[in-house]
C-alpha positions in Angstrom: 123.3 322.5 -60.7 123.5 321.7 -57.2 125.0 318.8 -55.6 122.9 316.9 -53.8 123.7 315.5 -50.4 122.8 312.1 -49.6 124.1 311.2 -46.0 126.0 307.7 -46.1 123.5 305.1 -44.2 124.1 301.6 -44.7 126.9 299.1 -44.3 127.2 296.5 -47.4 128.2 293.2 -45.2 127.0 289.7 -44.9 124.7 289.1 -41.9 125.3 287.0 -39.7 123.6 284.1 -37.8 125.0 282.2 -34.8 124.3 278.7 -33.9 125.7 276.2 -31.4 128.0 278.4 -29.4 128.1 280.8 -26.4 125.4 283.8 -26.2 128.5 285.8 -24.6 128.7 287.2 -21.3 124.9 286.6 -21.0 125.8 282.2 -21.1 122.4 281.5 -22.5 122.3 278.0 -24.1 121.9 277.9 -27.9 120.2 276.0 -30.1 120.5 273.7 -32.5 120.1 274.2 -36.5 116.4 272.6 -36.2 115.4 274.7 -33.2 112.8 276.7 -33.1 112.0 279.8 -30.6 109.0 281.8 -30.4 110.6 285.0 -32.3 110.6 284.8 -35.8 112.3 282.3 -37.7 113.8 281.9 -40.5 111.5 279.2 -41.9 108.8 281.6 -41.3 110.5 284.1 -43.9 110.0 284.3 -48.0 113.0 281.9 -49.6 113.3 283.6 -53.0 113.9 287.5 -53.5 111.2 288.4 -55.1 108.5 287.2 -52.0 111.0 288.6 -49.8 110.8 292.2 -51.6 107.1 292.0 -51.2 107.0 290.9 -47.6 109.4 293.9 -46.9 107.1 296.1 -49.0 104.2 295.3 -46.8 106.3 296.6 -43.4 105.9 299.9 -45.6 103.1 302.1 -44.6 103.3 305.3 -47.0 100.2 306.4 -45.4 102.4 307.3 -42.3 104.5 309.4 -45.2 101.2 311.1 -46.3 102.1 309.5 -49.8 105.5 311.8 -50.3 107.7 308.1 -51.2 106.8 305.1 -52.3 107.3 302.1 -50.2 111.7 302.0 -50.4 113.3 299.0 -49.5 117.0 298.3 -48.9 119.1 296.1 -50.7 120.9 294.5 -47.6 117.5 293.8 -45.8 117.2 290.8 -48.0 120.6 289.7 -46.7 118.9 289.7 -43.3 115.8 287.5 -45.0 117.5 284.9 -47.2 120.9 283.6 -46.3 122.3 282.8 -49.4 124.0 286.6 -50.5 125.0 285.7 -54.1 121.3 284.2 -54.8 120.1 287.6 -53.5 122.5 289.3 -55.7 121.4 287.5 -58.5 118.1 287.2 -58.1 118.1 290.9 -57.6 119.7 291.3 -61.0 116.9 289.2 -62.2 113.7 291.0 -61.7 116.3 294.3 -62.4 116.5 293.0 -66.1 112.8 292.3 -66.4 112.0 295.8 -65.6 110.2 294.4 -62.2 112.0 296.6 -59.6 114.2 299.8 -60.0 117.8 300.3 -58.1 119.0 303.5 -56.4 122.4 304.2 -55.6 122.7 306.9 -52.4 125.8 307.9 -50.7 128.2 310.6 -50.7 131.2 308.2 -51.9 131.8 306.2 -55.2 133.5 303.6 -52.4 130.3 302.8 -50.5 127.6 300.8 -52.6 124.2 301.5 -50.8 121.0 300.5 -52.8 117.7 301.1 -52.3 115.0 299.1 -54.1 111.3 300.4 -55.3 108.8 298.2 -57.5 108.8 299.9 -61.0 104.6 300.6 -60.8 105.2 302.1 -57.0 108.0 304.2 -58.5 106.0 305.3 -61.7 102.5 305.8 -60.0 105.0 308.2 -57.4 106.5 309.9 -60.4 103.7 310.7 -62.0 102.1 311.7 -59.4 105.0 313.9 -58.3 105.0 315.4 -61.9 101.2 316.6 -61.4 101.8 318.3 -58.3 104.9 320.0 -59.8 103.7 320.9 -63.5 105.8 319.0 -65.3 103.8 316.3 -66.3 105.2 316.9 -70.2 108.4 316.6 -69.5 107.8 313.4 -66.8 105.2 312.3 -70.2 108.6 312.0 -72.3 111.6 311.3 -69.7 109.2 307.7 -68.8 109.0 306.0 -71.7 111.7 307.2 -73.7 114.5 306.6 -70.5 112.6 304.8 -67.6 110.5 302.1 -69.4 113.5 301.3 -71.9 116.4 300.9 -69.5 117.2 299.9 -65.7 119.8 302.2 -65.5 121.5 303.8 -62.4 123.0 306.4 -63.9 122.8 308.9 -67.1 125.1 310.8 -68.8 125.0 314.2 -70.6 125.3 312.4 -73.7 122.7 310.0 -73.3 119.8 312.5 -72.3 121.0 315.3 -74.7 122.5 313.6 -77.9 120.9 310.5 -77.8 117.3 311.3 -76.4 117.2 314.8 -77.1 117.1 316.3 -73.5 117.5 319.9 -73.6 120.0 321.4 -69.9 116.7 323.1 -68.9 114.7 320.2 -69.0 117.5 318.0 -67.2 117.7 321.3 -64.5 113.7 320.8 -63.8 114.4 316.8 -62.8 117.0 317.4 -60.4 114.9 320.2 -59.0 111.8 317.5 -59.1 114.2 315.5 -57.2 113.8 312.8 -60.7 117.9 313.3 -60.6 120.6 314.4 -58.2 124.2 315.3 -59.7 127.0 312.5 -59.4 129.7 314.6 -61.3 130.3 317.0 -64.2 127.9 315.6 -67.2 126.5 312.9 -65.0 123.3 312.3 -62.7 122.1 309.2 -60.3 118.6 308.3 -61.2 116.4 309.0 -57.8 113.1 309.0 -56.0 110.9 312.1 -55.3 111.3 313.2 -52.0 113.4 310.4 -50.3 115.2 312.9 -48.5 112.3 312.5 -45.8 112.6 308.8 -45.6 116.2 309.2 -45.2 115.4 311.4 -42.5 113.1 309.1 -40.4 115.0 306.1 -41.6 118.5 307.4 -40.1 116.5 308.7 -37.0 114.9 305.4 -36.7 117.7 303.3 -37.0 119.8 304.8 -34.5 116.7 304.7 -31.8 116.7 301.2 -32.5 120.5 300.7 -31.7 120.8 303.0 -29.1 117.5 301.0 -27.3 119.8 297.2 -27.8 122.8 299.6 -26.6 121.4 300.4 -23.1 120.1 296.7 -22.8 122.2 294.2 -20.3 125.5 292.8 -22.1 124.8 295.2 -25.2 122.1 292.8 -25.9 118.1 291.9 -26.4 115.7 289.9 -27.1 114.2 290.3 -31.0 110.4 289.7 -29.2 111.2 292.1 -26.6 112.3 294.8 -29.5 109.6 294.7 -31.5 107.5 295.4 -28.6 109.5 298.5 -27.7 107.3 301.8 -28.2 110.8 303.9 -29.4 110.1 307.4 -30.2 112.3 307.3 -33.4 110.1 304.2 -34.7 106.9 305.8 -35.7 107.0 306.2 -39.7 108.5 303.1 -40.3 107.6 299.8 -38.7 110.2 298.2 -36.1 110.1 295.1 -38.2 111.7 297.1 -41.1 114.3 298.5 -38.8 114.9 294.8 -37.3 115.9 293.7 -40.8 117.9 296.8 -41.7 120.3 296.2 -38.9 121.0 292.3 -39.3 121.3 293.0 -43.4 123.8 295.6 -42.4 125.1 293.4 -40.1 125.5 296.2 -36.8 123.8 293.3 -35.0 124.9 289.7 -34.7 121.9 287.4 -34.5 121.7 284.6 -32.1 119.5 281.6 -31.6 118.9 280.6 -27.9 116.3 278.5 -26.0 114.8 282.0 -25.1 114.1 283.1 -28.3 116.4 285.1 -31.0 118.8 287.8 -29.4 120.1 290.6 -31.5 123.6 291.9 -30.2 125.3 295.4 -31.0 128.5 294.6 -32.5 130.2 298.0 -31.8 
């Protein structure tokens, strides 16, 4: 079975905020802790994971995906959300064990830990759905409750599908060509989404328009306001918003509190 390539995207760090200290080569006053600017604050944002999950699920239009995904969330975007990583982290866990939200591991190294999230009915409706289009709705009838409904696994083995559940190598060939499965080594398969390959796409595309937009701004900088009202050509299937959170979780942008509002600066 082919391997299949999934381009390394996102950088696992803690975000950062700064308060009470120089905006750089810019000398923009900051502000204090209480401070409040007319970008987004933080006190505006959900305070537990799972409100933060849906508030990022709402910056998710699938209809600008012609319903090919279902809304995919990253991981570090609720670092950019809620402050506090190891509350994330285990909060995350959390709705994980209760079957509320399914993880995805991408990436082309065992080094690099890059999740995506999706809410179990949005990744079940897409399966389903997927399993119509494609014929294989027997196989999708079986593989859902016997492996998806009972565990929040990551990854399956050879001896899990075939001796334990009975999964023959044909049937396990038709989900990594469904795109169910994609091959992490010899006997061994991530579980993935149907068709993210095209949100990948648009997401990397997206996320470098964004950066490249805050590179070309004066002292490497900009104004979060001024961003989000950026028409970027590489912005269209996902919101800005979405992109704005990616790149503070990932911490490629340091984010400042001034008297002029909240500035997002490249780090590179």
């Amino acid at each position: 079975m082919k391997r299949a390539f999934m381009p390394s995207l996102f950088k696992n760090k803690r975000p950062r905020t700064v308060n009470n200290s120089s905006a750089g080569a810019s000398g923009r006053k900051q502000l204090n802790e209480g401070g409040t600017s007319g970008d987004e604050d933080l006190s505006d944002l959900p305070s537990d994971t799972k409100a933060a999950l849906a508030y990022l699920r709402s910056l998710f239009d699938i209809r600008h995906f012609e319903g090919r995904v279902p809304p995919i969330l990253l991981k570090h975007q609720l670092y950019s959300i809620i402050q506090n990583k190891t509350q994330v982290d285990r909060e995350v866990d959390q709705l994980r064990d209760k079957k509320e939200i399914r993880l995805f591991r991408y990436g082309n190294s065992k080094d690099v830990d890059e999740f995506c999230i999706v809410f179990s009915d949005d990744y079940l409706s897409h399966v389903r759905k997927m399993a119509n289009q494609q014929g294989i709705s027997d196989l999708i009838d079986r593989f859902v409750p016997e492996i998806l409904e009972k565990m929040n696994n990551i990854t399956f083995t050879c001896q899990m599908l075939c001796d334990v559940h009975g999964f023959k190598d044909k049937e396990i060939t038709m989900l990594v060509n469904a795109g169910m499965l994609t091959v992490r080594d010899v006997g061994s398969w991530w579980l993935s989404i149907p068709g993210a390959g095209i949100f990948i796409k648009n997401f990397s595309k997206g996320r470098q328009s964004v950066l490249r937009a805050i590179k070309k701004s004066k002292y490497r900088e900009i104004l979060q306001k001024e961003l989000e009202e950026r028409k970027l050509q590489g912005v269209k299937k996902l919101s800005m918003m979405y992109h704005i959170h990616d790149i503070i979780g990932a911490e490629l942008v340091t984010k400042i509190k001034t008297t002029s509002g909240i500035i997002l600066r490249l780090d590179e």
